[in-house]
C-alpha positions as CSV (number, residue, x, y, z in Angstrom):
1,X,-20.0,18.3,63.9
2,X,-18.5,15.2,62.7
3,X,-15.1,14.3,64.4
4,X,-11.9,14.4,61.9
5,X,-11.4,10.6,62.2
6,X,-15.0,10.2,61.4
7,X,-15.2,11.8,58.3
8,X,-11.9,10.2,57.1
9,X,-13.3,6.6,57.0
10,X,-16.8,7.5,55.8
11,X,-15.5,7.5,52.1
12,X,-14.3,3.2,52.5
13,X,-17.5,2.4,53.7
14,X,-19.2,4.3,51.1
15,X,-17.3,2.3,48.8
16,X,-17.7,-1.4,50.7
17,X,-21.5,-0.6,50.6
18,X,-21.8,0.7,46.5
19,X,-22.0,-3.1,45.6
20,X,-25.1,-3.9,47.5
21,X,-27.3,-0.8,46.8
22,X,-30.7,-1.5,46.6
23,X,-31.1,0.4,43.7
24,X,-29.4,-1.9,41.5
25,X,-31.4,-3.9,39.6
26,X,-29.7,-4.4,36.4
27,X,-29.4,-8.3,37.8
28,X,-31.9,-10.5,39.4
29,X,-31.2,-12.2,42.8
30,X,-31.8,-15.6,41.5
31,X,-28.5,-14.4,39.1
32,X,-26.2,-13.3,42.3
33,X,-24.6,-16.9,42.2
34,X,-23.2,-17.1,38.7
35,X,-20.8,-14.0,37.5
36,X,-21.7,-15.4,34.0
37,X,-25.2,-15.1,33.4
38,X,-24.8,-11.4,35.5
39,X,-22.2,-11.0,32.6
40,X,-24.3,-11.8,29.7
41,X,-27.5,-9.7,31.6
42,X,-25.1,-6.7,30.8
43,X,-24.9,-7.5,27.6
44,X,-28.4,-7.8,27.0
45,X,-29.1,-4.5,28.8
46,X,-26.3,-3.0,26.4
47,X,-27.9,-4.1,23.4
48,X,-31.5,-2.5,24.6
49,X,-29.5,0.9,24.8
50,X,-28.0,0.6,21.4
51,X,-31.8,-0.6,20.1
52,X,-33.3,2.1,21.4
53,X,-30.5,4.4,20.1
54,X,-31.4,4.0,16.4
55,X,-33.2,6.7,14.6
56,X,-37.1,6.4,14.5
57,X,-37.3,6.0,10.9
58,X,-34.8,2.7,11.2
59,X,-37.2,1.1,13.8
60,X,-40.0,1.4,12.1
61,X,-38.7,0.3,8.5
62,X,-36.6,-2.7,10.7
63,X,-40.2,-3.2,12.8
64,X,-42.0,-3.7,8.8
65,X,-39.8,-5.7,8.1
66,X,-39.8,-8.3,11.0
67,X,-43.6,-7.8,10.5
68,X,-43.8,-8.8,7.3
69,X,-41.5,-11.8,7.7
70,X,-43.6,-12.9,10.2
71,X,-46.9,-12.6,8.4
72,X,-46.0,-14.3,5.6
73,X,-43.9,-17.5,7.9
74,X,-47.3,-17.3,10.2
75,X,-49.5,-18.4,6.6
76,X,-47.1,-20.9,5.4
77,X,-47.5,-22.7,8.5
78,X,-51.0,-22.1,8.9
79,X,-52.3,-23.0,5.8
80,X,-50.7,-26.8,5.2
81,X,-52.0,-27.4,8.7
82,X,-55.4,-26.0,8.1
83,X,-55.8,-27.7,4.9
84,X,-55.1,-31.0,6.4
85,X,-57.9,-31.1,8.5
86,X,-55.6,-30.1,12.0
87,X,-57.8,-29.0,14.7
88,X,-55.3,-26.9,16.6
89,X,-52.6,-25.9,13.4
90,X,-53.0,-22.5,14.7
91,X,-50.2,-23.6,17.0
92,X,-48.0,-23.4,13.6
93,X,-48.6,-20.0,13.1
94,X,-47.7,-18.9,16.5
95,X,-44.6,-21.0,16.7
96,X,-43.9,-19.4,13.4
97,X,-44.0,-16.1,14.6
98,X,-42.2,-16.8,18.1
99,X,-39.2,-18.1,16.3
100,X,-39.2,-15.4,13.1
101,X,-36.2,-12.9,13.7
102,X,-34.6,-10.4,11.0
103,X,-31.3,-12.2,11.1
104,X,-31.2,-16.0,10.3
105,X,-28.8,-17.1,12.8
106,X,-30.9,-15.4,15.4
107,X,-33.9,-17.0,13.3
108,X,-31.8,-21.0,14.1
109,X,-31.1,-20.3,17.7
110,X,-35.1,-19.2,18.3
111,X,-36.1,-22.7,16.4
112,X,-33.6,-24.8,18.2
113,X,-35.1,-23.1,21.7
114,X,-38.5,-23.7,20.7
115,X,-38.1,-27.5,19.2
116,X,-36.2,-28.4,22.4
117,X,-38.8,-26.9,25.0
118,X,-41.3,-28.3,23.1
119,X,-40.0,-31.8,23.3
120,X,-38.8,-31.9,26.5
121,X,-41.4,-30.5,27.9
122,X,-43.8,-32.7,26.3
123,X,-42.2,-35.2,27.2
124,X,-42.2,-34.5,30.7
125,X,-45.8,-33.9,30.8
126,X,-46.8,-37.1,29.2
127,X,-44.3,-38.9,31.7
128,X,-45.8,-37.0,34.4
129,X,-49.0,-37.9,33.3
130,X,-48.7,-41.4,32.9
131,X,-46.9,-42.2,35.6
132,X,-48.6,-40.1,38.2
133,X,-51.7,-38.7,36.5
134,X,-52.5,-35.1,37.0
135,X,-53.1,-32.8,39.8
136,X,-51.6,-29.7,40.7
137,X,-48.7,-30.9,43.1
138,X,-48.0,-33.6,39.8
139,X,-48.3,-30.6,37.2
140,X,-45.7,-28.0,39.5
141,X,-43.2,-31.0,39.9
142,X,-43.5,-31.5,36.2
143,X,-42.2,-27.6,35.1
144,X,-39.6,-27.8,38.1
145,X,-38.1,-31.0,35.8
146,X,-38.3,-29.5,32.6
147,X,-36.7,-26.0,33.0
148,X,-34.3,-27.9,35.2
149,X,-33.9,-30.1,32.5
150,X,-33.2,-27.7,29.4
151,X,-30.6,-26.0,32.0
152,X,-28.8,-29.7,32.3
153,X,-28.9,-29.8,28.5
154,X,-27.1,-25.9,28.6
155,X,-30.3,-25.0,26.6
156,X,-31.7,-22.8,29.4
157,X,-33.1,-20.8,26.7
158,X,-35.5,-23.8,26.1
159,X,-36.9,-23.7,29.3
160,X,-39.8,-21.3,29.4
161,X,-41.6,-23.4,26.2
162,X,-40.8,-26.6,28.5
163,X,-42.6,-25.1,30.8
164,X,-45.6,-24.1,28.6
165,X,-45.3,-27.2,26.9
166,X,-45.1,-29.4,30.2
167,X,-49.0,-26.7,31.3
168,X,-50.4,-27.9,28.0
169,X,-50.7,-31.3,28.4
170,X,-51.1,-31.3,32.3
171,X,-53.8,-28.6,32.6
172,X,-55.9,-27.4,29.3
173,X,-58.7,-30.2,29.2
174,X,-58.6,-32.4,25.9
175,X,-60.4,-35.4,24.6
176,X,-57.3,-36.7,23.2
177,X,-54.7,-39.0,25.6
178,X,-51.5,-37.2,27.0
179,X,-49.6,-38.7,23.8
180,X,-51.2,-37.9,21.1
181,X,-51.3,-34.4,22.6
182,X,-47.9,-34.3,22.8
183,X,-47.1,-36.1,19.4
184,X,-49.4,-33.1,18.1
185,X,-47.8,-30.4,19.6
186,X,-44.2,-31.4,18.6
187,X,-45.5,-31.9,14.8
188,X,-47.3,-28.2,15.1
189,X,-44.1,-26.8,16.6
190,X,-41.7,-28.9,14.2
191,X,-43.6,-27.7,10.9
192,X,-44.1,-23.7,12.3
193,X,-40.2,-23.9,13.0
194,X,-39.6,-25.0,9.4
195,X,-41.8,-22.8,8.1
196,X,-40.1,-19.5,10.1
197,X,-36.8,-20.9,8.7
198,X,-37.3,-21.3,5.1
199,X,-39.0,-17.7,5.2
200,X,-36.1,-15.7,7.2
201,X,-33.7,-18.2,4.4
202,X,-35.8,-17.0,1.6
203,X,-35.7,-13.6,3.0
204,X,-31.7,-13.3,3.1
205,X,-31.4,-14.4,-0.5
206,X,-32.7,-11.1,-1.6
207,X,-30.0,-7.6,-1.2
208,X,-30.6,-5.5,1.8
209,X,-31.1,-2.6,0.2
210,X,-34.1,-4.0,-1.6
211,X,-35.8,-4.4,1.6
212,X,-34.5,-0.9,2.8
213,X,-31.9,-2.1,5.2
């Protein structure tokens, strides 16, 4: 049987160890350093719960909706491109519907994330490129910059499409050189970022009811 004094202090060093239990994983380790971002991952996780709160029939009229929007910003980007004679405009159609959200100001801050990745990270893969050619060692120091990059920028949203961007140029094969690649991709973003934002625009002119809101 546990001694009186014993059982008197177990309780304060339940409480010193409730921080650090391991089954806490509402933040990531990399996040333990910055009380900010761990204060904007609650957020995030608060506005799952409240997502997954609404009825059924409000998701799936809110999920047709985002579908829709993104269909028809996916064609407008698509077509132009393919019309043109663009070997790769397909990349329109995907930015389109990576930056496509039910709300426009959501819809501006997905376009600005995906402009900026693009374009820094194309421009640290042609960089990389041309200064060091490619390899593997060239290609890893390459992402490392360009996250770190859109970070120093305070566009650390950005930094996953730098990353893709920066593995495009430095690893899928192409005939083309490193800058016309790049000049490409940024024109394929640039025009499926319009295209997302004049739909969501055109989109918000009409009432929500009509769209069954």
């Amino acid at each position: 049987m546990a001694s009186p004094a014993i059982l008197k202090h177990a309780p304060a060093r339940a409480h010193r160890q409730q921080p650090v239990m391991k089954g806490d994983r509402s933040h990531a380790p990399a996040d333990h350093y910055n009380p900010a971002q761990n204060e904007v991952t609650d957020l995030n996780v608060r506005l799952t719960a409240l997502r997954r709160a609404v009825p059924l029939l409000q998701r799936t009229v809110a999920g047709g909706h985002h579908g829709i929007l993104s269909a028809c910003a996916a064609l407008v980007a698509y077509l132009p491109a393919h019309a043109l004679g663009l070997g790769q405009s397909f990349w329109s159609a995907i930015t389109a519907i990576a930056v496509v959200q039910t709300e426009f100001r959501a819809t501006e801050s997905t376009a600005r994330d995906q402009f900026l990745g693009a374009a820094i990270g194309g421009i640290t893969g042609v960089g990389a490129s041309l200064a060091h050619g490619q390899g593997l060692l060239i290609y890893c120091m390459a992402v490392v910059f360009a996250m770190a990059a859109c970070w120093v920028v305070n566009v650390a949203t950005a930094g996953r499409l730098a990353g893709i961007t920066a593995t495009i140029i430095l690893l899928v094969p192409h005939i083309d050189t490193a800058q016309r690649m790049f000049l490409s991709r940024v024109s394929e973003v640039g025009w499926g970022v319009c295209s997302a934002i004049g739909t969501v625009w055109l989109a918000a002119r009409f009432p929500s009811r009509s769209i069954g809101r």
